[in-house]
C-alpha positions in Angstrom: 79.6 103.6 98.0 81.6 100.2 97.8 79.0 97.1 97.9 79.4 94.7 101.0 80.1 91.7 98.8 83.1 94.1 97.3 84.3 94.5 100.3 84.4 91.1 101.5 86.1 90.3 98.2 88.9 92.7 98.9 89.0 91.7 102.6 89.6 88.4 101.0 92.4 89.4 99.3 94.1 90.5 102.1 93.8 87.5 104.1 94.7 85.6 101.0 98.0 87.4 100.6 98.9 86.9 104.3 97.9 83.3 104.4 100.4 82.6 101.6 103.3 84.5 103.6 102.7 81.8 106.3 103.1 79.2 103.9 105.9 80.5 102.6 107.3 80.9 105.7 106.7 76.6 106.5 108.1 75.9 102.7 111.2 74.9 104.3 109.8 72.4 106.9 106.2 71.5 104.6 105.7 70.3 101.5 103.4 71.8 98.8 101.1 69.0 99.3 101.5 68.0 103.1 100.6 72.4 103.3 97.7 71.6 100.8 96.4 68.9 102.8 96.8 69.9 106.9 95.3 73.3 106.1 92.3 71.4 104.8 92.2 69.1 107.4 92.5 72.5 109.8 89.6 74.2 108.2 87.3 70.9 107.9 88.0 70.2 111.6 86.9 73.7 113.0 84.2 73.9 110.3 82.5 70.9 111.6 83.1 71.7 115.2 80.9 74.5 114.2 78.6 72.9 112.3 77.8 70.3 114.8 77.2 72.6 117.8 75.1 74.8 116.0 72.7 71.8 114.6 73.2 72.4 111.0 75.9 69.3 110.4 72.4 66.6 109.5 71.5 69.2 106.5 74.8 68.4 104.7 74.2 65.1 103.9 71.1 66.3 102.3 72.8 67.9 99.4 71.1 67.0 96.0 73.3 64.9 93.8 73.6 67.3 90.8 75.0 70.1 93.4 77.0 67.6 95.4 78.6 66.7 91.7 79.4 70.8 91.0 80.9 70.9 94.7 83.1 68.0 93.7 84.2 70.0 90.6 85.5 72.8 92.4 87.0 70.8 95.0 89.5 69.3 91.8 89.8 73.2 90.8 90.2 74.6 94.2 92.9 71.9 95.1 95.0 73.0 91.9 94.9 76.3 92.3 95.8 76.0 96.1 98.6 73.4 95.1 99.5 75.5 92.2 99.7 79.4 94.2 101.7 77.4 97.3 104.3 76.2 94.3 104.5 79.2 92.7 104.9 81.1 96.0 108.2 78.8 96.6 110.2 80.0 93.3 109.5 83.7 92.8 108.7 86.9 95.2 105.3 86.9 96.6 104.0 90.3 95.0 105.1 88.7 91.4 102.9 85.1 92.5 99.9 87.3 93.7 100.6 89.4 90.4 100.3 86.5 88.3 97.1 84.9 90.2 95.3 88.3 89.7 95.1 87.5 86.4 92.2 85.2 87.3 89.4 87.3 86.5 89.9 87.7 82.8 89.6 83.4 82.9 86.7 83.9 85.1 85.2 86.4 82.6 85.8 82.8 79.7 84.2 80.3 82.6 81.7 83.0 83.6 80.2 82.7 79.7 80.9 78.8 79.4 79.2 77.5 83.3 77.1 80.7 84.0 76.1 82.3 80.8 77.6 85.8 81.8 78.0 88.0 78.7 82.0 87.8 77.1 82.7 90.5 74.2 85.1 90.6 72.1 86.3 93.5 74.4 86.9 90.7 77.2 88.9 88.8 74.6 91.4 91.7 73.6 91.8 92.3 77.7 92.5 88.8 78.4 95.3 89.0 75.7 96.6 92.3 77.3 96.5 90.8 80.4 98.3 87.4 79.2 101.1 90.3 78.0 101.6 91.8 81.7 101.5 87.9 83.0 104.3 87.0 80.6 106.5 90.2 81.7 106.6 89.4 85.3 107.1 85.7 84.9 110.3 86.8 82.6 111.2 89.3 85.3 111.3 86.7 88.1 112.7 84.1 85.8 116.0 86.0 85.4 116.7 84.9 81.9 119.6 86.9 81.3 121.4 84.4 83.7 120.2 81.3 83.0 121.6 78.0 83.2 120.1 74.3 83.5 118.7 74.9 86.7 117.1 78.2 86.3 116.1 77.6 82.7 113.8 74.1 84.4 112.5 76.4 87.3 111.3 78.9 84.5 109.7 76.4 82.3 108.2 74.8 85.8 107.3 78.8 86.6 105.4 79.5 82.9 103.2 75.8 83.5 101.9 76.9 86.9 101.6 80.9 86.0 99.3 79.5 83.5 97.6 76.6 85.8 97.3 78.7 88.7 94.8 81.5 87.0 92.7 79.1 85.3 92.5 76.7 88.6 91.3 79.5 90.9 89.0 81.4 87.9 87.0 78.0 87.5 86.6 77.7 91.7 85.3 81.0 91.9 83.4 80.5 88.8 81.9 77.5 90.8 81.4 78.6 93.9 79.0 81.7 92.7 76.8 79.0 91.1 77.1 77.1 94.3 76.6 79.8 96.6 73.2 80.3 95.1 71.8 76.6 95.5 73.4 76.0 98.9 75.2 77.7 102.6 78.4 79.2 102.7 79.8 76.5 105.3 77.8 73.7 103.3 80.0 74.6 100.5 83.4 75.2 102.2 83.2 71.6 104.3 82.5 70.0 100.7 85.1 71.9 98.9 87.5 71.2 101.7 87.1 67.5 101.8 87.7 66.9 98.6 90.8 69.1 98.4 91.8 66.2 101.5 91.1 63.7 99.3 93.0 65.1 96.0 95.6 66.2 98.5 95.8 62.3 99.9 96.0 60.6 96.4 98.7 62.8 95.0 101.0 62.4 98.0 100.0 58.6 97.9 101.9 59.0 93.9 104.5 61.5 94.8 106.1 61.9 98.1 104.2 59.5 100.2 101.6 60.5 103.0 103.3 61.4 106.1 103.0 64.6 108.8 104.8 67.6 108.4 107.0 68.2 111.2 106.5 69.7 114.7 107.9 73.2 113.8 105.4 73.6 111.2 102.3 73.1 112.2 102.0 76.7 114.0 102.3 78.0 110.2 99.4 75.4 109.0 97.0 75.9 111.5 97.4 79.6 111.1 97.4 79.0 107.2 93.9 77.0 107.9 91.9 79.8 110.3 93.3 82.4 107.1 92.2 79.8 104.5 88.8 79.4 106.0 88.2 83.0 106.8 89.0 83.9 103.0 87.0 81.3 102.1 84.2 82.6 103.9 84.4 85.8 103.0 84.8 85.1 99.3 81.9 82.6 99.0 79.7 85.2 100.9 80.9 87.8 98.6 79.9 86.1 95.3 76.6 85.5 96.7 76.3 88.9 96.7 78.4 90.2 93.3 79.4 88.7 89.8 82.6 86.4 89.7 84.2 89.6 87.6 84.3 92.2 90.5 85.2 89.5 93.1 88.0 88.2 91.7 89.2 92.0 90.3 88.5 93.1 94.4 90.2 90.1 95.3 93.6 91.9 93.7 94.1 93.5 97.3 96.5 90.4 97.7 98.7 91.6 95.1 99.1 95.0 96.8 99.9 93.3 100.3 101.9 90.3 98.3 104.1 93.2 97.4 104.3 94.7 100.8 105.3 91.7 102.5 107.6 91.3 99.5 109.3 94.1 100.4 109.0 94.5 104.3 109.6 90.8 105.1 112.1 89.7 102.4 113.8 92.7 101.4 112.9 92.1 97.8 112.0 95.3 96.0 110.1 94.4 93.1 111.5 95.4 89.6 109.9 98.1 87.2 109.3 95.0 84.9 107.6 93.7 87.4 105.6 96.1 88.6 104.7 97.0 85.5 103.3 93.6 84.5 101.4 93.4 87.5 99.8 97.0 86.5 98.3 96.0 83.7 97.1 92.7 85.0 95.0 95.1 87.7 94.2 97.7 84.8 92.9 95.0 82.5 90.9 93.2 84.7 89.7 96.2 86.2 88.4 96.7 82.6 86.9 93.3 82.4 84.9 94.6 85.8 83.4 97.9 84.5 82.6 96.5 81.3 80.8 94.0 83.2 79.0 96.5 85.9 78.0 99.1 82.7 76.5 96.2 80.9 74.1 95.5 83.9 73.5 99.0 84.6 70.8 99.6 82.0 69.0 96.1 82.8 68.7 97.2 86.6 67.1 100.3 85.2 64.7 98.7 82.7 
């Protein structure tokens, strides 16, 4: 029988997947970053509400300075993945974007063995390199090289820099937040996490585009992105309290199965063979990566 943190994971998935169809649904009123940012602020807001009403809000400023540091970490990594996925979702399908961010648990495998001392064979190796194969297919099936020209030969080259910054950004958050979950709350960590994704948020758009709100038809998407954003969060920080960062993230694949639905119900877009073929063997792989993972701990459970 499925374990409750694996089914948190998956539910987490799901909620993932739909809370990136509402952004992609603002992309042409938001920005990346002005979505980064007012989500964030949505989640902190109702966060604290909570926080405050149910006495706990004085115990966050208690945070020890070596865990306050780690929480800082991840709020760098979470705020480039989140920037990274939102920016992905805005040149190719969703099912090929959640495809490619599945790919996260063969990097959380390599952070897994570098911040948490989890075992990495050279059996995780060769599946990291299969799965870097099914990346690279459907990043050339939603490129469309066959008919490229100046324009769609820069949002390629854009597409390859954030299919490989957006698994490495959200394997190191969830590499973090299992070795935060274990030294501090759930909400402790999410209100951290989400203020300095504000702040990241606030000094990129202070270099960029310039801080300024979104406009009035938007925010319905953003403040349904945040509840979604802070119930995954939730629900995936509760999950790796309970499971290894491997079978998280691999449960956490759900939102490439819904990605593709909505794909296909919302926009019409059938996904290619290519492409569902990459994003096969990203699953398969990192499935892999999970049982080799689950069989290793196995026999120390029974000892």
């Amino acid at each position: 029988m499925m374990s409750l943190g694996l089914v948190l994971a998956f539910l987490s998935g799901c909620v993932v997947a739909t809370s990136s169809l509402v952004v992609k649904l603002a992309s042409g009123h938001a920005t990346v970053l002005q979505a980064t940012l007012f989500r964030n602020v949505i989640m902190i807001s109702v966060l604290c509400v909570f926080l405050t009403m149910s006495g706990e809000m004085g115990s966050l400023f208690r945070t020890p300075r070596r865990t306050m540091a780690w929480m800082l970490v991840r709020s760098v990594a979470s705020f480039l993945a989140l920037a990274s996925v939102y920016a992905l979702n805005s040149l190719i399908p969703l099912g090929d974007a959640a495809a490619i961010a599945g790919s996260a648990p063969i990097f959380t495998g390599l952070f897994g063995f570098l911040i948490l001392k989890e075992a990495w064979t050279i059996l995780h190796i060769l599946s990291a390199i299969v799965c870097w194969l099914g990346v690279v297919l459907v990043v050339y099936t939603s490129g469309n090289p066959a008919e490229a020209n100046e324009s769609t030969s820069t949002s390629l080259y854009l597409t390859t820099i954030l299919s490989t910054a957006v698994p490495l950004s959200i394997a190191l958050s969830l590499v973090l937040s299992r070795k935060l979950a274990q030294r501090r709350s759930v909400y402790h960590n999410i209100v951290v996490t989400s203020f300095g994704i504000i702040c990241c948020s606030l000094v990129a758009m202070s270099l960029t585009e310039g801080v300024h709100l979104p406009s009035a038809a938007t925010w319905k998407y953003l403040i349904c992105a945040g509840i979604g954003g802070l119930l995954s969060q939730f629900l995936m920080t509760k999950a790796l309290s309970m499971e290894s960062a491997a079978s998280c993230a691999l449960m956490r694949n759900s939102r490439v199965v819904v990605g593709f639905m909505f794909q296909i119900l919302i926009y019409n877009q059938h996904p290619t063979l290519q492409s569902l073929t990459g994003a096969g063997i990203v699953i398969a792989t990192t499935a892999v990566v999970s049982i080799l993972k689950s069989n290793k701990k196995s026999p120390e459970k029974s000892n």
